[in-house]
N, C-alpha and C positions, 0 to 999 in steps of 0.2 A: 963774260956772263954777268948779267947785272945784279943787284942789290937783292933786287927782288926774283929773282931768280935763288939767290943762294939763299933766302930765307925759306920761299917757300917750295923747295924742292926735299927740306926735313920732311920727317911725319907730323902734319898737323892734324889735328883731332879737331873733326868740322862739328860732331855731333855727340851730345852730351852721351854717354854710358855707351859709347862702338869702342869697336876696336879699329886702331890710330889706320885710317888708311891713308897710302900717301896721296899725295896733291899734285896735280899738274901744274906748274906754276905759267906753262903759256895761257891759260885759258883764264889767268888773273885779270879783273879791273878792280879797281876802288869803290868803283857802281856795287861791281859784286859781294862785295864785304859789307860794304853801306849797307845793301838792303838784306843780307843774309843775317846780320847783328841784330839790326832795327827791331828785326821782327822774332825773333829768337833771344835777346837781353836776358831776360829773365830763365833762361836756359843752361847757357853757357856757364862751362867751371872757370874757375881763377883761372886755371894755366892755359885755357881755353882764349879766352880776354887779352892776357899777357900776353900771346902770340900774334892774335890778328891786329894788337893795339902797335907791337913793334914793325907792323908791314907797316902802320899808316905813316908813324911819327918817322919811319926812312925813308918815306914819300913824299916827304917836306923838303923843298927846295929852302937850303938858309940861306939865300939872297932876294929871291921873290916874295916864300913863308907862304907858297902856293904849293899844293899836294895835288903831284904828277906822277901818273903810273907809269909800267916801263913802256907801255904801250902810248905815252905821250899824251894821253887825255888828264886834261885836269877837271879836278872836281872839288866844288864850293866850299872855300873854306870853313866856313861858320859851320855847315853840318860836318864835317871830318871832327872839328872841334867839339859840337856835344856828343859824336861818340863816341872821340875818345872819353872823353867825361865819364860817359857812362860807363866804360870801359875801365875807369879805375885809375885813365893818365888824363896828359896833358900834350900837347904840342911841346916840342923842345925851341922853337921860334916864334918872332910875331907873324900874327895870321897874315896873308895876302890879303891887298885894297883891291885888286885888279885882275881878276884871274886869268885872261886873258890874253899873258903878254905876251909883244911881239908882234902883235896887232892892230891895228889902226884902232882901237877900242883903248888901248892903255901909252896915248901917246897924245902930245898936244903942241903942237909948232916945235918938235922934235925933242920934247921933253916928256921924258917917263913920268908914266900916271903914281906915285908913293907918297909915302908918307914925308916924306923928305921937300915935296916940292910945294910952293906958296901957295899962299892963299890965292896970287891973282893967278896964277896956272891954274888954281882946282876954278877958279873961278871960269877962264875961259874953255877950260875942259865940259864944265858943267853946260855951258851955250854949244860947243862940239856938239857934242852928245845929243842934244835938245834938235838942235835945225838940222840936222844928218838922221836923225834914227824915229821909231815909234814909241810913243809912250812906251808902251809895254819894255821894249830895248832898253831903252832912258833908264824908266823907272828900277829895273834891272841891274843897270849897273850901277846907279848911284846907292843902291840901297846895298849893293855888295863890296862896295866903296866905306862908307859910313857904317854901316854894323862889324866891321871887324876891326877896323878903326877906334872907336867907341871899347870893344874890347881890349884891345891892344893895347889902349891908356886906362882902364880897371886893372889889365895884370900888372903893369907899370904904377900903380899906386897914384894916377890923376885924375880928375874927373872931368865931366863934359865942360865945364869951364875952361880947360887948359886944349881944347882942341881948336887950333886956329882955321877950322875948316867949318864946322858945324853952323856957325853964325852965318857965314857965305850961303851955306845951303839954305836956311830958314828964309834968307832974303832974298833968295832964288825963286823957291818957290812961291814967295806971295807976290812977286814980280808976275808969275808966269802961271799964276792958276785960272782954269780958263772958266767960260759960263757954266759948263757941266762941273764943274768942282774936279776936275783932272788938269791935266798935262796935255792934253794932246793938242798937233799941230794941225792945221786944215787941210778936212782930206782924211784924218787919223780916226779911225772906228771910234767909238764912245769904248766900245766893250776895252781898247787897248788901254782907255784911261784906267781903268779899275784894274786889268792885269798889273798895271805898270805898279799901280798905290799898294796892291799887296805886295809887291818886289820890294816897295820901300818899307812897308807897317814895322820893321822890326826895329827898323833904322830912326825910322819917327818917334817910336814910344820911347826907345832907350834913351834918344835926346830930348825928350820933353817938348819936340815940336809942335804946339798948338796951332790948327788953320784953319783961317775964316770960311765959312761954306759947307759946315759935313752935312747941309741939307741937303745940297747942292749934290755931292755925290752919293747919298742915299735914292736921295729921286731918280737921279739918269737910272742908277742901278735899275730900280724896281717900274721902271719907264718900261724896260728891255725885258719882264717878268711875262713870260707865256700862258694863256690858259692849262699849256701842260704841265707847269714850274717849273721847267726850263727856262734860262737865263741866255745861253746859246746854241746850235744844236751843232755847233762843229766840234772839233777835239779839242785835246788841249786839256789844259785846269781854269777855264773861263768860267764854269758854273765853282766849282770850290772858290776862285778868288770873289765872284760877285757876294756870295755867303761873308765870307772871310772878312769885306767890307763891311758888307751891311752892320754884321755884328761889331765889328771892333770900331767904326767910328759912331756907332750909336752909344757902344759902355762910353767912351771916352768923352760923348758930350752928355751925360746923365741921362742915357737911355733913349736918348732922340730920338722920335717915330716907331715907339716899341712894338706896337699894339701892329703896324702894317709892315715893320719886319719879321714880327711872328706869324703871320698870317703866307709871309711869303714865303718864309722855313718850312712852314704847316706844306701847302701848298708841295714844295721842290720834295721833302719827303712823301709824301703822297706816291711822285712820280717816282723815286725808287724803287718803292715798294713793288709796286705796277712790274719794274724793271726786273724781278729778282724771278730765277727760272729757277724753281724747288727741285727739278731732277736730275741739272748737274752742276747747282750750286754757285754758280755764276750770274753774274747781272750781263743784263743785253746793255747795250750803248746807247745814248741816248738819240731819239729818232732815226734807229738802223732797222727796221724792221725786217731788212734784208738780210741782217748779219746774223750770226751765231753769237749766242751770250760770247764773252771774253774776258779774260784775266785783267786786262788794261783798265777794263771799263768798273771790275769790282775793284782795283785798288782803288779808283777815281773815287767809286764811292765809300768805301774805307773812312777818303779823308773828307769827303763834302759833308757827310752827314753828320762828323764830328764840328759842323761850327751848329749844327741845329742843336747838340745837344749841348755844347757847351752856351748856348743863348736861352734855350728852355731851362738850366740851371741857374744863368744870370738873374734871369726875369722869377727865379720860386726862391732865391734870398733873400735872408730878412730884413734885407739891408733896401729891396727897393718892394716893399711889403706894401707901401703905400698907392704903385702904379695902377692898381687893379681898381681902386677906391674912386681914384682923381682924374683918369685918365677914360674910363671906357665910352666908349662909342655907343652913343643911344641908337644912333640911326642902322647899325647894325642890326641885322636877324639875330645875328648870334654872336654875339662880343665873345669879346678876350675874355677865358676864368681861367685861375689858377687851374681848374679841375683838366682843363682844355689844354693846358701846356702842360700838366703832367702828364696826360694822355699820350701827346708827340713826344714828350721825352722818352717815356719807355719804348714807344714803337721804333723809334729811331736809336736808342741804345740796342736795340734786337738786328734790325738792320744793319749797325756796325757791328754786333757783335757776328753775324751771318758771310760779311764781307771781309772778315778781319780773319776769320779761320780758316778759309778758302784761300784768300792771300798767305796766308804764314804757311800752308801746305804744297801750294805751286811751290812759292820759293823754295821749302825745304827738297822738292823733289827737285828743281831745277838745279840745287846748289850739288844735289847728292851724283847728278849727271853728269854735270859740267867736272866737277873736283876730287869725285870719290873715284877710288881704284881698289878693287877685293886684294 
């Protein structure tokens, strides 16, 4: 019987103020706890916390620092770690560089992908990676490489200076950034460049990486912008990372092209709105008009309409008060006003708050399906 079997076959109390029912422990993932937390944090008791926080930190492999359930799926270190956070704990090891092991992803002329191995291993790992995979793939793992990395020497008391990896990267990527201001290889979708640079954003900003071109991938992005505000109309989180860029490499060079990132925010909210079916509280997907609103497609928007609103707050601080003065567009009908972005901001704080209640209520009932026993 495994670990996680003999944890979760106690009575664990899934729901704040029930009475304790017991838990199936076969029907456990890490998926499942992740998202059942996530969205329920502010719900949960202490001893509520203390229970699901000791499934995770026994799901830490101490020799990878990768969290694997009994069911053999691993899942992202970096997020296991801010929930235990919020959770009240910590990881009892350093996080996993590599989640993947075992696999030709975490391995390089037969040397394991860690922390342990050089610079010129991560360096020809970094070219692997590159002429074998897509953007998106690349950007992916290097950024799940590097951000718990980066971590790993915070809890260790070092700083980005003392990582003999991080310099290799930065001179990787100005090696290899292409016309479109991405990563991608020929042949390689534009849209894979911008999945891949949101895989890295977290990794970039922690290491202070500065790079030549954010016009460069501002433009491809809003290149790819549809009269509908779609950005692509297959699955995935391509419309959340195209958002995701726009906004975070426009803060990072002081607002770069605000005035036609808001217009495209404005715009992609628009087409949610459009999307939201009022009588079973679901959003339809985007260009399915053949489908049924769906659960998948209202988390999607959950998280896409949080870069609009976190960018219509950017832009109403007092700190860039002056854009509105210096910046606006004559040849516009109707320019940029603060009145205009506060407008989007509320409609699109309503729209998350619409998709956010609908999600936290699926999960609650799926959780109570899947784990509850009268």
């Amino acid at each position: 019987m495994s670990f996680l079997t003999l944890i979760l076959l106690g009575n664990i109390c899934c729901l704040a103020g029930a009475e304790q029912p017991q838990t199936d422990a076969g029907t456990w993932h890490i998926a499942d706890i992740f998202e059942y937390c996530k969205v329920n944090m502010g719900d949960l008791s202490g001893q509520e916390k203390n229970r699901y926080a000791r499934v995770l930190m026994q799901c830490q492999d101490p020799e990878t620092g990768n969290f694997v359930d009994s069911y053999g799926d691993a899942y992202y270190s970096v997020k296991v770690y801010h929930l235990l956070k919020g959770l009240g704990h910590a990881p009892k090891y350093p996080l996993g560089v590599c989640q993947q092991t075992g696999t030709d992803y975490c391995e390089v002329g037969g040397v394991p992908v860690t922390e342990n191995m050089t610079p010129e291993d991560f360096q020809r790992w970094l070219d692997k990676i590159y002429n074998n995979y897509d953007a998106y793939s690349a950007g992916s793992l290097f950024g799940h490489f590097i951000t718990p990395h980066l971590m790993n020497l915070e809890k260790s008391g070092k700083t980005v200076d003392d990582s003999p990896f991080v310099a290799v990267f930065h001179k990787w990527l100005l090696k290899h950034q292409g016309e479109n201001g991405f990563w991608n290889r020929p042949g390689d979708p534009d849209y894979n460049g911008w999945n891949g640079v949101m895989k890295m954003d977290s990794a970039l900003g922690m290491a202070g990486i500065k790079l030549p071109h954010p016009e460069r991938m501002i433009r491809t992005v809003l290149k790819y912008q549809r009269q509908d505000g779609l950005f692509y109309v297959g699955g995935g989180c391509s419309n959340h990372n195209a958002l995701h860029t726009l906004r975070q490499w426009s803060k990072r060079y002081d607002m770069l092209l605000w005035d036609d990132i808001f217009l495209a925010m404005e715009r992609f909210a628009e087409n949610l709105e459009q999307r939201y079916d009022p009588v079973g509280g679901y959003f339809y997907p985007p260009q399915a008009p053949d489908q049924e609103p769906q659960f998948e497609a209202t988390k999607l928007a959950s998280v896409e309409i949080g870069n609009v609103i976190t960018y219509c707050r950017l832009l109403l601080d007092p700190d860039n008060s002056n854009l509105f003065e210096t910046r606006k567009a004559p040849s516009r009908a109707q320019p940029v006003t603060r009145e205009r972005v506060r407008r989007i901001l509320v409609r699109a704080a309503g729209i998350r708050a619409l998709a956010a209640e609908k999600v936290k209520a699926h999960i609650q009932a799926e959780h109570e399906e899947k784990h509850s026993r009268e």
